[in-house]
C-alpha angles and dihedrals in degrees: 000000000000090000088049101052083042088057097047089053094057086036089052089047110049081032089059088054090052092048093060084043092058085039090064093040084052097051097056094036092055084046099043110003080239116145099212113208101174086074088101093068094051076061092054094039088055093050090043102046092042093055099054098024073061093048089044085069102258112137113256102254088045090050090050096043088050091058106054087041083051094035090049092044078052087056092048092051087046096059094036093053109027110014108036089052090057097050113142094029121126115283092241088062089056099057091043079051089055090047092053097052091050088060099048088052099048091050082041090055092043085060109044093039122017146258097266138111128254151180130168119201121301118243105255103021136268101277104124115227111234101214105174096341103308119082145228140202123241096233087054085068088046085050095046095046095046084054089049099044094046092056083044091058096043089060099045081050097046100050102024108040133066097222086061106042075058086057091052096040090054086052099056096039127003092186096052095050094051091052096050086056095264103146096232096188082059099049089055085043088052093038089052094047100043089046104052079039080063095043086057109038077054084057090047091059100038110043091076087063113033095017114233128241134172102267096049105096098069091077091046095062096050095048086046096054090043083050091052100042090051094052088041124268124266084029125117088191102054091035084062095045087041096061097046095043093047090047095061087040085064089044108045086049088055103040102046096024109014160304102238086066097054095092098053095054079081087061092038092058093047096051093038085052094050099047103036108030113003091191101054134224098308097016126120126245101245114227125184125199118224 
């Protein structure tokens, strides 16, 4: 029992960092239908600047607040150079366009910074918590909570503000809300910019824990996509049970059959999502009228 309960704190943690992985991956895709795959590398910019805005003798707060300003300036840029010209394109170039801008960021970041890894200190110390025999670290609650407040937030801005109900209205049809005034090329610009702010907000909590390097957001992309595809693309909801759940998955397979399998339970559930219930878990069946 002990080793079970061991194993579902590691699985909520990493899972909450995929959550606000697949959250990211949700905004842009209700905006664009563009699946982003460079989301993963907001991740990694949160974690880098923080770490050497943070050597460079910012305080802490200051040097995290730096880097989701810097990293969601990063996202505008993103939408405004790459994106917003190739608008019109089929969906499929897009996402090769993604791909392409997660690679010229990763090889940009390899060369401003380095190839190390780092971590700075984590928020509230190192001393684990023992909760019924297993334990967790205090910056796993930070990491969870974080998860937690920002889906919190995207639902407060997506029911209760006008700028959000924009966003939703884009997302179900781009034509209608431009006709009814809504400014369409903003929307993509705000959904950019709060996704890649969430990506690294997502880098600030979890570097003290896993350490961040250049190369490592690769990985979270793809456990991220896995995450929203299982709760259901498009949908906050499920991008938030999809992380968690794929998170103990990971976790339950290392920890009772083994760690080299870890990494395969992302494809699995891709695969497993595809073939048995396209939609995911909160996702809604598509019909077309004809």
């Amino acid at each position: 029992m002990d080793a079970l309960l061991q194993f579902l704190f590691s699985g909520l943690t990493v899972g909450a960092v995929y959550a606000l992985v697949a959250l990211g991956f949700t905004i842009i895709y209700n905006a664009s239908d563009v699946v982003n795959f460079a989301q993963g590398e907001f991740v990694m910019l949160g974690g880098m600047i923080t770490v050497f805005a943070f050597e460079a003798g910012l305080p802490l707060p200051l040097a995290a607040l730096l880097a989701i300003l810097a990293t969601s300036a990063i996202g505008v840029g993103l939408n405004k150079l790459a994106i917003e010209p190739a608008r019109g394109a089929p969906v499929v170039s897009l996402i090769i366009i993604t791909i392409g801008a997660s690679i010229v960021i990763r090889g940009a970041t390899q060369l401003i910074f380095d190839k190390q890894l780092h971590r700075f200190p984590s928020f509230s110390g190192d001393d684990p918590i023992h909760v019924l025999g297993a334990t967790i670290l205090p910056q796993s609650l930070w990491v969870i909570g974080g998860a937690l407040a920002v889906f919190v937030g995207l639902w407060v801005f997506f029911t209760r503000t006008l700028t959000g109900k924009a966003v939703l209205a884009t997302a179900n049809n781009r034509v209608a809300a431009q006709l009814v005034g809504i400014n369409t090329g903003w929307v993509m610009t705000l959904s950019f910019g709060l996704s890649a702010a969430i990506g690294a907000f997502a880098g600030v909590l979890v570097t003290p824990i896993t350490l961040v390097g250049y190369d490592v957001g690769v990985a979270l992309a793809l456990k991220g996509f896995a995450a929203a595809m299982l709760g259901g693309m498009g949908n906050p909801k499920g991008a938030l049970v999809g992380g968690l759940l794929l998170g103990c998955f990971e976790a339950l397979t290392a920890g009772y059959l083994s760690s080299q399998y870890k990494e395969a339970v992302a494809f699995i559930v891709i695969l497993g999502v595809l073939f048995v219930m396209p939609q995911g878990l909160f996702g809604r069946k598509s019909t077309e009228r004809v």
